[in-house]
C-alpha positions in Angstrom: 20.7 60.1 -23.1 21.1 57.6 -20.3 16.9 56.5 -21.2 17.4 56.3 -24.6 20.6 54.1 -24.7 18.4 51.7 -21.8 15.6 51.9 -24.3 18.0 50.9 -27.5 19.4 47.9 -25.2 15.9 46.5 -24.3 14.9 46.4 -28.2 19.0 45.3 -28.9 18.1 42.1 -26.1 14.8 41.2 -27.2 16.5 40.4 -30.9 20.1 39.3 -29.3 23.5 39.3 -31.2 23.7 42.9 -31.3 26.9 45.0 -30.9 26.4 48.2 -30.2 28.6 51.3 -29.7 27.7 54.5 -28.4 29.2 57.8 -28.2 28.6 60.4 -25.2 27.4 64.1 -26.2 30.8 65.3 -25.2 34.0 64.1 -23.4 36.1 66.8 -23.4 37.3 66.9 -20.1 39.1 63.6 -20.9 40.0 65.0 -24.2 37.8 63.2 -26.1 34.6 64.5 -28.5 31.6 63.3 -29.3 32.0 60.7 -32.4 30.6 62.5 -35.7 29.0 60.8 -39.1 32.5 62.1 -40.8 34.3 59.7 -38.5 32.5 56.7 -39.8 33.6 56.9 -42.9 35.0 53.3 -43.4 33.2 52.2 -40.4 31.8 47.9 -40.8 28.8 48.5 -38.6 25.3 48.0 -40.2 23.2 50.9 -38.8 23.6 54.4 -36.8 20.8 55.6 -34.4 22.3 59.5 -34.5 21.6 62.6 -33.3 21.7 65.0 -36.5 21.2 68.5 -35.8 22.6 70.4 -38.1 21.5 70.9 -42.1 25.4 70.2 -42.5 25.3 66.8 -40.5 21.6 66.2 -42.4 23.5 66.1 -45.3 26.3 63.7 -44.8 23.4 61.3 -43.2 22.3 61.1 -47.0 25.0 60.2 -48.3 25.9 57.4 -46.0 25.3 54.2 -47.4 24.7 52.6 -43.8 20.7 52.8 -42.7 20.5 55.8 -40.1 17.5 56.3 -37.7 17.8 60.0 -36.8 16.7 61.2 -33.0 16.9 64.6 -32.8 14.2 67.5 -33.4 16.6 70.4 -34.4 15.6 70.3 -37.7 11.9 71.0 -39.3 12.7 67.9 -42.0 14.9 64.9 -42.3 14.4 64.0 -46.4 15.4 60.7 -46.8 16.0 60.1 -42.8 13.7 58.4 -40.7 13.2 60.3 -36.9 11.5 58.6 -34.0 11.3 61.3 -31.2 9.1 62.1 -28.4 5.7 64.3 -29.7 7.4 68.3 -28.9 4.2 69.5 -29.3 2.2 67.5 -26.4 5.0 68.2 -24.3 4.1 71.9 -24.7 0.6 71.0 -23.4 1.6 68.7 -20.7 3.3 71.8 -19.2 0.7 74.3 -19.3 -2.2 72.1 -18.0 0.2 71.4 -15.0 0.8 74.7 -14.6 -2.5 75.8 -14.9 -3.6 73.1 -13.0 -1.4 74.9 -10.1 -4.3 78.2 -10.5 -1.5 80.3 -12.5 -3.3 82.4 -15.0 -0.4 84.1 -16.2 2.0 81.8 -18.0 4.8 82.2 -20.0 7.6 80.3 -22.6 11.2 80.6 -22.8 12.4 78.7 -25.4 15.2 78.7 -28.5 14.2 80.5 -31.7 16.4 78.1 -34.1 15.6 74.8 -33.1 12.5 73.4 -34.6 11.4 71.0 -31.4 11.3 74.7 -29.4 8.9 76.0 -31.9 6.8 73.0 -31.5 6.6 73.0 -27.6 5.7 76.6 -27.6 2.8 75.5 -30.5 1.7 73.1 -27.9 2.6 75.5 -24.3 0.6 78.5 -25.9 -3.0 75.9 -27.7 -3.4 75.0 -24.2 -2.9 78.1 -22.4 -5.1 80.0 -25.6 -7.9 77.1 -25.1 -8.3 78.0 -21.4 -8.5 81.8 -22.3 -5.9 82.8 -21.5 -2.6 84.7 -22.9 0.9 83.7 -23.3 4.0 85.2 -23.2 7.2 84.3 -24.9 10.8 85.0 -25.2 12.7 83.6 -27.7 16.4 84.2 -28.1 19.0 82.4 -30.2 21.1 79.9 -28.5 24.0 81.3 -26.7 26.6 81.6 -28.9 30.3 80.7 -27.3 31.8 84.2 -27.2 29.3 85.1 -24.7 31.4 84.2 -21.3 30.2 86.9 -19.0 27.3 84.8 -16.8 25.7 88.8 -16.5 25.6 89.0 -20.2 24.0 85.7 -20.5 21.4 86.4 -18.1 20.7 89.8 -18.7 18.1 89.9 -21.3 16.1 86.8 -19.3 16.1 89.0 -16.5 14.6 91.9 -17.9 12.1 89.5 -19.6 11.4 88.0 -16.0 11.0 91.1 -14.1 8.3 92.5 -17.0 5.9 89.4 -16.6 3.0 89.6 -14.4 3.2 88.0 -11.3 2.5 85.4 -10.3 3.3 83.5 -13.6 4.1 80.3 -14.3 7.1 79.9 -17.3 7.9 76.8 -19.0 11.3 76.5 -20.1 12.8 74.1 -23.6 14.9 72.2 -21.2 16.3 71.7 -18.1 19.0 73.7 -18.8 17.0 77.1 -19.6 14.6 76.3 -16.6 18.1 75.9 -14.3 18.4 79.5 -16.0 15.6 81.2 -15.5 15.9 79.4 -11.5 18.9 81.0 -11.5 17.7 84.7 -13.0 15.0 85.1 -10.6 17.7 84.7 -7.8 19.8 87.1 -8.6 16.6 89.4 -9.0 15.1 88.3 -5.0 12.0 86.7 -7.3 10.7 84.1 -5.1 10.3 80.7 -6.5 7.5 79.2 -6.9 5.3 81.9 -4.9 6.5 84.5 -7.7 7.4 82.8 -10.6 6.6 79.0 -11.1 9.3 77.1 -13.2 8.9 73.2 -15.2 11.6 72.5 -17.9 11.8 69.1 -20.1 14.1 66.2 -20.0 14.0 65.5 -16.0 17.5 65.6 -16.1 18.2 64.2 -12.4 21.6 65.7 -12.2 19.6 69.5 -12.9 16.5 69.0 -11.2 17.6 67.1 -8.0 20.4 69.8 -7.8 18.8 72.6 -8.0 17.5 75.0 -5.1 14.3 74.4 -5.1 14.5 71.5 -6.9 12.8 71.7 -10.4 9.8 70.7 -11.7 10.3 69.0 -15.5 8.1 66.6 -18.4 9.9 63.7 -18.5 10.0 62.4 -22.6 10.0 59.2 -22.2 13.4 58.8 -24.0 13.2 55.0 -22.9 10.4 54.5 -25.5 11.9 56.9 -28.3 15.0 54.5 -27.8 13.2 51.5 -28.0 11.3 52.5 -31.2 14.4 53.6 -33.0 15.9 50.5 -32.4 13.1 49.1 -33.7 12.9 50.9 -36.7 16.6 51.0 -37.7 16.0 46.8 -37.2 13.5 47.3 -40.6 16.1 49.5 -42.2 18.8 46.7 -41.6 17.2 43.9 -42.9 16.0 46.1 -45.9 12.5 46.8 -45.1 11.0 50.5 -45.3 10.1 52.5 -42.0 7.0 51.9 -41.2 6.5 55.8 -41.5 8.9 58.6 -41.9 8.8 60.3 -38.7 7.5 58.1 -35.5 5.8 60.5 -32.4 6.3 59.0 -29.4 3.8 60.6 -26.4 6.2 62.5 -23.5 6.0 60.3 -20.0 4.4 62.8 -17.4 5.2 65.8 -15.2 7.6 65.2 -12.7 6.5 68.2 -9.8 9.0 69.2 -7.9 9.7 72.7 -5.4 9.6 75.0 -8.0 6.1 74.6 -8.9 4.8 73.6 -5.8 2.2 76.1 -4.5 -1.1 76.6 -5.7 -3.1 80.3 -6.8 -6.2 81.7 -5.7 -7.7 84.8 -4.3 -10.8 83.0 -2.8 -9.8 82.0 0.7 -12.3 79.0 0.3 -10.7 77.6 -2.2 -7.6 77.7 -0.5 -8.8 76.3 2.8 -10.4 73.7 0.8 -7.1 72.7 -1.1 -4.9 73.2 2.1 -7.6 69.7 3.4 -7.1 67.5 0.5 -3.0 68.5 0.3 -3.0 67.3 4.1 -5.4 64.2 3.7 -4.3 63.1 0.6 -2.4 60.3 2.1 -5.8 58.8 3.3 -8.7 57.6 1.6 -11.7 60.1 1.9 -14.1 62.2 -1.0 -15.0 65.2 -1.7 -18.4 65.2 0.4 -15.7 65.1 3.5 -13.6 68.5 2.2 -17.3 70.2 1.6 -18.6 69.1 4.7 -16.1 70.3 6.7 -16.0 73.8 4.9 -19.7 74.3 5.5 -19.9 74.5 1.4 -22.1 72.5 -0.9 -20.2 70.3 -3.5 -22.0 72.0 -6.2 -20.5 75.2 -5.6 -16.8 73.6 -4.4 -17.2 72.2 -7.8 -17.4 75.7 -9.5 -14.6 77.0 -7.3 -12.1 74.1 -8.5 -13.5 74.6 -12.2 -12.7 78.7 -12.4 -9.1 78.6 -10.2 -7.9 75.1 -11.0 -9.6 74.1 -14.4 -10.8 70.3 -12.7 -13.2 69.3 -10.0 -11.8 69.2 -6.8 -11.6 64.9 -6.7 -9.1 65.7 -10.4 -7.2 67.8 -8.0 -7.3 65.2 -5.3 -6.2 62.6 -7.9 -3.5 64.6 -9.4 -1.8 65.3 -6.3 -2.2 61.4 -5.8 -0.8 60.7 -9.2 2.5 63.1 -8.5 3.2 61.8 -5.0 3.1 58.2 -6.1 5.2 59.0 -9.1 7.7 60.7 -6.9 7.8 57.1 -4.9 8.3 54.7 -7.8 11.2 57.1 -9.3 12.8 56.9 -5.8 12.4 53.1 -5.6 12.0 50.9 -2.0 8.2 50.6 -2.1 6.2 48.2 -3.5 3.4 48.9 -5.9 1.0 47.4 -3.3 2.7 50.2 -0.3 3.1 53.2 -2.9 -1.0 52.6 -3.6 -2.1 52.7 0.4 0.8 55.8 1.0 -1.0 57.6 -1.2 -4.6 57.1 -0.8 -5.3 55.2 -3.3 -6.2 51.8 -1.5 -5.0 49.6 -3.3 -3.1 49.1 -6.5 -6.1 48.5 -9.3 -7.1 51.9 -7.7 -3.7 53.5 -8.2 -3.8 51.8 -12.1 -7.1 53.3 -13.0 -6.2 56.6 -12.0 -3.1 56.4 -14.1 -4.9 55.3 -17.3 -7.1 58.1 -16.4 -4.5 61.3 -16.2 -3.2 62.5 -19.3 0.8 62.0 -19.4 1.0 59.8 -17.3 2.8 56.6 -18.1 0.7 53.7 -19.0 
């Protein structure tokens, strides 16, 4: 939420003399609630960047006189409500090329059955997996409803899912939240993480990722952007203009790789030697003629071996593995663009950009 509010500002500077006010998901524990359309009946603002989630809440949004510019992707249609939100569907893809891209061939979804955004990350999760070959699994369930308290209860049907997956499988979760879940499932079953099961979520929600054990992996959605385009677009509905289009996709940032998808599959010791070299030389600049070289292997054939376990060539890998390390430095901060370049192995920082451009998801 943080992002998107950061995002709203920047658009909210660029213009200047706005006011804005904002209203937290949920304040309960200082006995306060998160601010609903009812409660602005009467309000003098002179637009409302919500998030409507509900067909109840959709239909108070059109009767509102104010302009609205609606965020959320509960709901399969907004009529009458513009929606700028990050593209569900290529975050779905995002995840499984990365887990792929880790050697998993078996892979798995665990997402929400009523939300509509769920339905489009699995549409996206299982068109990569099915393009590579390869078959998904899902599981589904409704949301937890509040009467189920017992923590056994809520993790119960997971678990069974979990422990009737092949191993090892790679599962990509809606959210943070479900991944912290399924994190949380395979310890109480002894499933090791990410040797067993390999876990990514969505959001990069720092205060679920960094504080988990291991520390998740998760597709950031670029909620800076998605803010910075609804402000935009409520700006048009302000000053009486039509959106420029009814729903605006923004593209998700990139994968943010953390412990519990670090480790890479393959039962050809080869490939694994040759993997183990570029994961402990990636810091330095060096090609691929060095990793075959040393192996005793041709490139032609290292080629092939990186195209059936990893779905790239082995300088993709190399670059990837580049691309997450340095992504890992700018989010931590203290380096310059010129030192997170030569840490890496890039050389220098046109290097670095290239490669970016380069990557799908990453950030341009």
């Amino acid at each position: 939420m943080a992002l998107y509010i950061r995002g709203i500002l920047d658009y909210a500077d660029q213009q200047g003399g706005w006011d804005i006010v904002t209203s937290p998901p949920t304040l309960s524990g200082a006995e306060e609630s998160a601010l609903q359309l009812e409660a602005l009946n009467g309000w003098p603002g002179d637009g409302i960047i919500a998030s409507i989630t509900t067909p109840e809440e959709m239909r108070y949004a059109q009767k509102i006189k104010i302009p609205i510019v609606n965020l959320a992707g509960n709901l399969l249609s907004c009529p009458g409500i513009p929606r700028v939100m990050v593209n569900h569907y290529q975050i779905g893809g995002l995840a499984a090329a990365h887990l792929i891209g880790r050697g998993l061939r078996n892979l798995a979804y665990h997402g929400i059955s009523e939300a509509w955004c769920s339905t489009e990350r699995l549409r996206g999760f299982k068109d990569y997996v099915t393009q590579q070959g390869l078959k998904c699994h899902e599981f589904t369930p409704p949301a937890a409803r509040p009467r189920i308290d017992d923590w056994r209860k809520r993790l119960g049907p997971l678990a069974e899912w979990l422990l009737s997956l092949p191993k090892p499988v790679g599962v990509m979760a809606v959210q943070d939240y479900r991944a912290r879940a399924v994190l949380d499932a395979c310890v109480s079953l002894g499933l090791n993480v990410p040797n067993e099961i390999a876990i990514i979520g969505v959001d990069n929600d720092p205060v679920v990722c960094e504080h988990s054990r291991p520390t998740l992996s998760s597709v950031s959605r670029n909620g800076r952007q998605v803010g910075y385009q609804s402000a935009k677009m409520l700006d048009r509905l302000m000053r009486g203009e039509p959106a420029d289009t009814p729903e605006l996709l923004v593209p998700p940032d990139h994968v943010v790789a953390r412990q519990s998808t670090d480790t890479v599959f393959a039962d050809d010791e080869l490939t694994l030697h040759a993997v183990r070299y570029i994961q402990a030389n990636q810091g330095r600049p060096f090609n691929v003629q060095e990793v075959s070289d040393k192996l005793s292997i041709s490139k032609r054939l290292l080629e092939l071996r990186f195209r059936k376990y990893f779905d790239c060539s082995p300088h993709e890998f190399l670059t990837r593995l580049r691309i997450e390390r340095a992504t890992e430095l700018v989010r931590r901060g203290g380096l310059s663009q010129r030192e997170v370049a030569e840490t890496c192995g890039f050389g220098d920082v046109r290097n670095m950009v290239k490669a970016m451009q380069r990557e799908p998801g990453v950030r341009r």
